[in-house]
C-alpha positions as CSV (number, residue, x, y, z in Angstrom):
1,X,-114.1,4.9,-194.3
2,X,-117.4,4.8,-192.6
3,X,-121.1,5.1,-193.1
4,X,-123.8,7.5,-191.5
5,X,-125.9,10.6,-191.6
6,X,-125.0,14.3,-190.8
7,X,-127.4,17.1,-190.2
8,X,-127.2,20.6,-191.0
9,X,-129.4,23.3,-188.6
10,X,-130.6,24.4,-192.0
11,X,-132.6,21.3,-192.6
12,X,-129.7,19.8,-195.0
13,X,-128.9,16.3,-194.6
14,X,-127.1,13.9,-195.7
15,X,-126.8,9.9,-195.5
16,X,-123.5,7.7,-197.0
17,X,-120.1,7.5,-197.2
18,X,-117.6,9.3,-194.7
19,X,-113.7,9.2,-195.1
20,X,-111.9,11.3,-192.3
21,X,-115.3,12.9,-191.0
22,X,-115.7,14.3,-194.8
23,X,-118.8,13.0,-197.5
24,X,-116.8,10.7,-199.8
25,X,-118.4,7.9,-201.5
26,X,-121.8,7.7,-202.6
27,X,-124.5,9.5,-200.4
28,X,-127.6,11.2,-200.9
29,X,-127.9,15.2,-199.6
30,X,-131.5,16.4,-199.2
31,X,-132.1,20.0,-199.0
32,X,-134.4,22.1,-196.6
33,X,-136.7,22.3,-200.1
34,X,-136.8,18.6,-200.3
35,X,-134.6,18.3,-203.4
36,X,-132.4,15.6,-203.6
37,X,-129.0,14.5,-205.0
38,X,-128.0,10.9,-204.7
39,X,-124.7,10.4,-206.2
40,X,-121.1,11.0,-205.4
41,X,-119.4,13.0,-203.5
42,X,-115.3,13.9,-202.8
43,X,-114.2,15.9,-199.8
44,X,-117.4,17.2,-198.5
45,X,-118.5,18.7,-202.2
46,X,-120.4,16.6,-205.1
47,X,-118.1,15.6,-207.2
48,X,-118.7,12.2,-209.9
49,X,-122.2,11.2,-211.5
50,X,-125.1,11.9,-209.5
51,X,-129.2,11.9,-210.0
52,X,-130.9,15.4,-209.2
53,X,-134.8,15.5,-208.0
54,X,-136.4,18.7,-208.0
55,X,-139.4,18.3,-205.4
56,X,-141.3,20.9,-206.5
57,X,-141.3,20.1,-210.5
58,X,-141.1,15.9,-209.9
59,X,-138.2,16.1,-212.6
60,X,-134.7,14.3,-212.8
61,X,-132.1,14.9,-213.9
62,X,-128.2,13.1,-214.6
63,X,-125.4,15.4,-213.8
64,X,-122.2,15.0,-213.4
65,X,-119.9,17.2,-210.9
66,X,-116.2,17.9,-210.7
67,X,-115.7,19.5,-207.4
68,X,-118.4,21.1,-206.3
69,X,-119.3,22.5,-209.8
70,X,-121.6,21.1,-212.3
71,X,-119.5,19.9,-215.4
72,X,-122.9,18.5,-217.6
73,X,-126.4,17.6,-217.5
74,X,-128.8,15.2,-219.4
75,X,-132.8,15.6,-218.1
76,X,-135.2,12.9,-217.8
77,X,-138.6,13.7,-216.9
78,X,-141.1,12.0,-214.4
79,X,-144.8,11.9,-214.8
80,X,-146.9,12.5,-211.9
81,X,-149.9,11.9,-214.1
82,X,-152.3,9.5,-213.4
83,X,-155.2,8.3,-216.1
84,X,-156.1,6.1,-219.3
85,X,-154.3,6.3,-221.9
């Protein structure tokens, strides 16, 4: 098991766990949009519980992944606002 950071030509990367040159462990795999998902992952594919950020809405959300495959979902929001309340 080791640690490090792979990049895709796409843009993609990703920074955690390694087992046998695979992502396994926790990590976190940005996109070329700038999403995000920091969670965990099993034989190169998402697989466990896992926070999703959509750049371009500023919302997260809790999923949970078997294989590669989302299994369920629970959204939290995050405010960009700023002012009195």
């Amino acid at each position: 098991m080791g640690y490090g950071t792979m990049y895709w030509p796409d843009g993609k990367k990703y920074t955690g766990d390694f087992i046998n040159g695979k992502m396994d462990g926790k990590g976190i795999l940005t996109f070329p949009n700038k999403d995000r998902y920091d969670g965990q992952f099993k034989n190169d594919l998402m697989h466990g519980q896992g926070n999703f950020y959509n750049h371009q809405t500023s919302n997260e959300s809790i999923e949970e992944w078997r294989d590669g495959k989302m299994w369920t979902i629970s959204r939290k929001f995050t405010s960009t606002s700023v002012g009195s309340w």
